[in-house]
C-alpha positions in Angstrom: 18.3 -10.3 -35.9 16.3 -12.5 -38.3 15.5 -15.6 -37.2 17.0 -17.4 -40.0 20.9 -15.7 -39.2 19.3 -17.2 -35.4 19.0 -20.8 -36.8 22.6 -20.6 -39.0 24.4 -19.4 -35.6 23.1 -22.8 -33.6 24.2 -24.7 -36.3 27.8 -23.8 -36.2 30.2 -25.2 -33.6 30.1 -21.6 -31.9 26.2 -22.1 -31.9 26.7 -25.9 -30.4 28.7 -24.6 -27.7 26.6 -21.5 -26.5 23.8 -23.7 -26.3 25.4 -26.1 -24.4 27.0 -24.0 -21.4 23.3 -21.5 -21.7 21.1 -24.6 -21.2 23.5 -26.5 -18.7 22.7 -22.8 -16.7 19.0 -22.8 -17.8 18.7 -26.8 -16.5 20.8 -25.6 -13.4 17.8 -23.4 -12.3 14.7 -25.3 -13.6 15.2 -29.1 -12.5 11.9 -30.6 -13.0 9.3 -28.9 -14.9 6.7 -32.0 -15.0 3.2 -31.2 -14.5 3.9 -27.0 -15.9 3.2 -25.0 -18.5 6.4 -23.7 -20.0 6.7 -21.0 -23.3 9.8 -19.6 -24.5 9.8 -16.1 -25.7 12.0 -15.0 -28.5 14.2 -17.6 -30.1 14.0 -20.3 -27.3 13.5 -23.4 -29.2 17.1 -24.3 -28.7 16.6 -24.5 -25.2 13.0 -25.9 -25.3 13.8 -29.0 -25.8 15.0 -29.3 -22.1 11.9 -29.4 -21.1 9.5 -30.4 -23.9 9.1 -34.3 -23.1 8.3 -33.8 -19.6 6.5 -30.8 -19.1 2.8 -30.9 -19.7 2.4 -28.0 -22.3 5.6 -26.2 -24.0 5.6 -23.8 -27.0 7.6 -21.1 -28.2 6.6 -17.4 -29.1 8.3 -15.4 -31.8 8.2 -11.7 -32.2 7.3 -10.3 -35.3 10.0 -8.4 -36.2 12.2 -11.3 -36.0 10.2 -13.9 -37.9 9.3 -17.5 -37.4 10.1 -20.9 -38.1 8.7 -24.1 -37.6 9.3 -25.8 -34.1 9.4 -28.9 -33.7 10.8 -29.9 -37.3 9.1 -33.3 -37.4 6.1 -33.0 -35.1 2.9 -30.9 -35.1 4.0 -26.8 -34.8 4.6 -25.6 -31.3 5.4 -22.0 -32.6 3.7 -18.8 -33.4 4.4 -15.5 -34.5 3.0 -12.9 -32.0 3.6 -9.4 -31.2 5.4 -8.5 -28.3 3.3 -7.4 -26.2 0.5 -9.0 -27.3 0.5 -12.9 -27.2 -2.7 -15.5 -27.7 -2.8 -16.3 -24.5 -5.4 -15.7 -21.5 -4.3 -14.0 -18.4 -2.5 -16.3 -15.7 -2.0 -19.0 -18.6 1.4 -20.5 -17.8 3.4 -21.4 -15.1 7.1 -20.7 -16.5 8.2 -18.1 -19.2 11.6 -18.3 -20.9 13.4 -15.6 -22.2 15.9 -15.9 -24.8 17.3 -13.7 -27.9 14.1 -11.0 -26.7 14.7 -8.6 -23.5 18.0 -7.1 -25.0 16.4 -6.5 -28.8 12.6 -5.7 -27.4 11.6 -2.4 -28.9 9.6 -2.1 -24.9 11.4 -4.4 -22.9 9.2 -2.9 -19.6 6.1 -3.7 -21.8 7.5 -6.8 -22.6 7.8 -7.8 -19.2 4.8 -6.9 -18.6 3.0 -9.3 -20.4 4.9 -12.0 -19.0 3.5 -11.1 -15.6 0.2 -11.0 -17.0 0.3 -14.2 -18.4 2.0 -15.5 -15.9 0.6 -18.2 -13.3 0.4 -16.9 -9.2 3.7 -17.8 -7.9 4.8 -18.1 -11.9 8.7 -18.2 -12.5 10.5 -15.9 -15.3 13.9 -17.0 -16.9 15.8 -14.4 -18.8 18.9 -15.1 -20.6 20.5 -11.8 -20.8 23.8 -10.4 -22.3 26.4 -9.4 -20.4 27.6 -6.0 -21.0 30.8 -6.4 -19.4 31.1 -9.6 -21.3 33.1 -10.2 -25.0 29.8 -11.7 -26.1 28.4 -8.4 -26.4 31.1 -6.5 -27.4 31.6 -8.4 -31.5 28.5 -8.6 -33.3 29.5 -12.3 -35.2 27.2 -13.7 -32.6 23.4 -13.0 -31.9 24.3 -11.8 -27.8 25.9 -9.1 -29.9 22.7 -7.1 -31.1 20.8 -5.2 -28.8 21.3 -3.4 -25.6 23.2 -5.8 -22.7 22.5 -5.5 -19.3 24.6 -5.6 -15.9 23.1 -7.4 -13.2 22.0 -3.8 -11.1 20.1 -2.7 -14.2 18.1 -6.5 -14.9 17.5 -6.0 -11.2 16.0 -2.5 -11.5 14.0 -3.8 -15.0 12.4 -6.8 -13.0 11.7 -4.6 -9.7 9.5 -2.2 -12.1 7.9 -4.6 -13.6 7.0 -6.2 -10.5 9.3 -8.9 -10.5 11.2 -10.6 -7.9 14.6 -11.5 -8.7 15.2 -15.0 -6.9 18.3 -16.5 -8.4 21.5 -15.8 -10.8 23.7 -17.7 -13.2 26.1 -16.9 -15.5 27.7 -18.9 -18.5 29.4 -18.3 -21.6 33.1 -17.4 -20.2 34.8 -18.8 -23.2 35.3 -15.8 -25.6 33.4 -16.1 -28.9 36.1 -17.1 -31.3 35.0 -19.9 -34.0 38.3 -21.9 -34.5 38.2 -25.6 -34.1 41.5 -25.9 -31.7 40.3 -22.9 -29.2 37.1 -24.2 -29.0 37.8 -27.6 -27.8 39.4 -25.8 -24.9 35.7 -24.3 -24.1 35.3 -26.5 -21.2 38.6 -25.9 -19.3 37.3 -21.7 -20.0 34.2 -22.4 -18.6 35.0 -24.2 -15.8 37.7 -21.5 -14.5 35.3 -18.5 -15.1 32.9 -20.2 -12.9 35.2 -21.3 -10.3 36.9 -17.4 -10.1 33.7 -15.9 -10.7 34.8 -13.6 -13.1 32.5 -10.7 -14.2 33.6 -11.2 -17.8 30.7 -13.8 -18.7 29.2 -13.7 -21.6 25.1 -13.7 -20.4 23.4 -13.5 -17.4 20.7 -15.8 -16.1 18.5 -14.8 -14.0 15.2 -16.1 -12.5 12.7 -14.0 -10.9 9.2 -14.8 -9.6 5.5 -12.8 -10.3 4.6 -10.1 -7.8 1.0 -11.8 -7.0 0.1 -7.9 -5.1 1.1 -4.9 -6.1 0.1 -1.4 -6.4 -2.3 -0.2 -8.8 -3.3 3.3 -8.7 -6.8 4.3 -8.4 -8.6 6.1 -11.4 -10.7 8.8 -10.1 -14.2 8.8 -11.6 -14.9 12.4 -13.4 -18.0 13.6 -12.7 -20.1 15.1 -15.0 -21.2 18.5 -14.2 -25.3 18.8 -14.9 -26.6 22.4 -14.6 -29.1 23.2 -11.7 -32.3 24.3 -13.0 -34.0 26.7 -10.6 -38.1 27.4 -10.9 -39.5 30.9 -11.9 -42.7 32.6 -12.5 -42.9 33.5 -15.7 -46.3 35.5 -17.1 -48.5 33.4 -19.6 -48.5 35.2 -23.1 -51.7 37.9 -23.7 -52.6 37.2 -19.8 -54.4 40.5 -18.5 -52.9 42.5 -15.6 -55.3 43.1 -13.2 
């Protein structure tokens, strides 16, 4: 999706209250960042500000084909647009990486995750906030969880354990269905609340934390050697020399 239909869906009421169920989850997992380095990836900046007046660093990544805007409206930019799987930052840069609106459109998602590993702290922590594709969320495109490819939980799990990631945690959210109306969605609490309680598996995303694979296997390149002919001595008679 383009980031502007992004922005227009977070200003409606449907927008207001997916973003307040998915951060209550996001804040549910990550109670204090103070002190880390935290960078949203995708269209996080909704969720962002959980964390921007206490964490020491926080800025938000936006893939090219989805387009930019400025982040924070009334304060120096925090945003960039980046490719990706290529992002201006040095390896083992930040401590936390949030995923939002990116795994389920990503072009790569196992080069995506990638890079977060590589930019990734030792012991860094990865939050994706993934559609659920047993929910109704992904199921009517009027929403952004709509677009892309959903994930159950086995298949997140498989994704992070390739990509050497550790999954460490779950939550879900987003059990109201997505219907706009005023009168059903002041009943969004009361739907939340009884998904979570039942544990239904019709939520709408999944959120999952999982933690950088400091050692893993890299195979070993081979060196190729580079064959040099052996030269071997022999007599060979000097031009016009006389037999004797």
């Amino acid at each position: 999706m383009d980031v502007v239909d992004l922005r227009n869906f977070y200003a409606q009421r449907l927008g207001v209250v997916a973003r307040r169920f998915i951060g209550r989850g996001i804040r549910a997992r990550w109670k204090d960042t103070r002190g880390q380095r935290v960078v949203g990836v995708g269209y996080a900046t909704p969720y962002l500000g959980l964390f921007r007046e206490e964490a020491e660093r926080c800025l938000a990544l936006m893939p090219a084909p989805q387009g930019v805007v400025r982040w924070p409206s009334t304060r120096p930019a925090l945003a960039a647009l980046v490719e990706e799987d290529e992002w201006p930052l040095t390896d083992s840069a930040v401590d936390r990486v949030l995923l939002v609106h990116a795994l389920e459109i990503s072009s790569d998602a196992p080069e995506l995750l990638r890079e977060v590993w590589r930019v990734l702290a030792p012991g860094g922590r990865l939050l994706a906030v993934v559609p659920n594709r047993r929910g109704l969320w992904a199921r009517m495109d009027t929403t952004p969880f709509g677009y892309g490819r959903p994930y159950s939980r086995s298949q997140i799990t498989q994704l992070l354990r390739e990509t050497s990631f550790t999954p460490t945690g779950w939550g879900e959210a987003l059990y109201v269905p997505p219907i706009a109306r005023g009168w059903f969605l002041r009943s969004s609490v009361a739907w939340e609340r009884t998904g979570a309680s039942l544990s239904a598996p019709f939520n709408g995303v999944h959120i999952v934390e999982a933690t950088k694979q400091v050692y893993r296997a890299v195979p070993a390149r081979r060196e190729r050697r580079r064959l040099v002919p052996t030269l071997q001595p022999a007599l060979t008679p000097m031009p016009g020399a006389a037999l004797r």
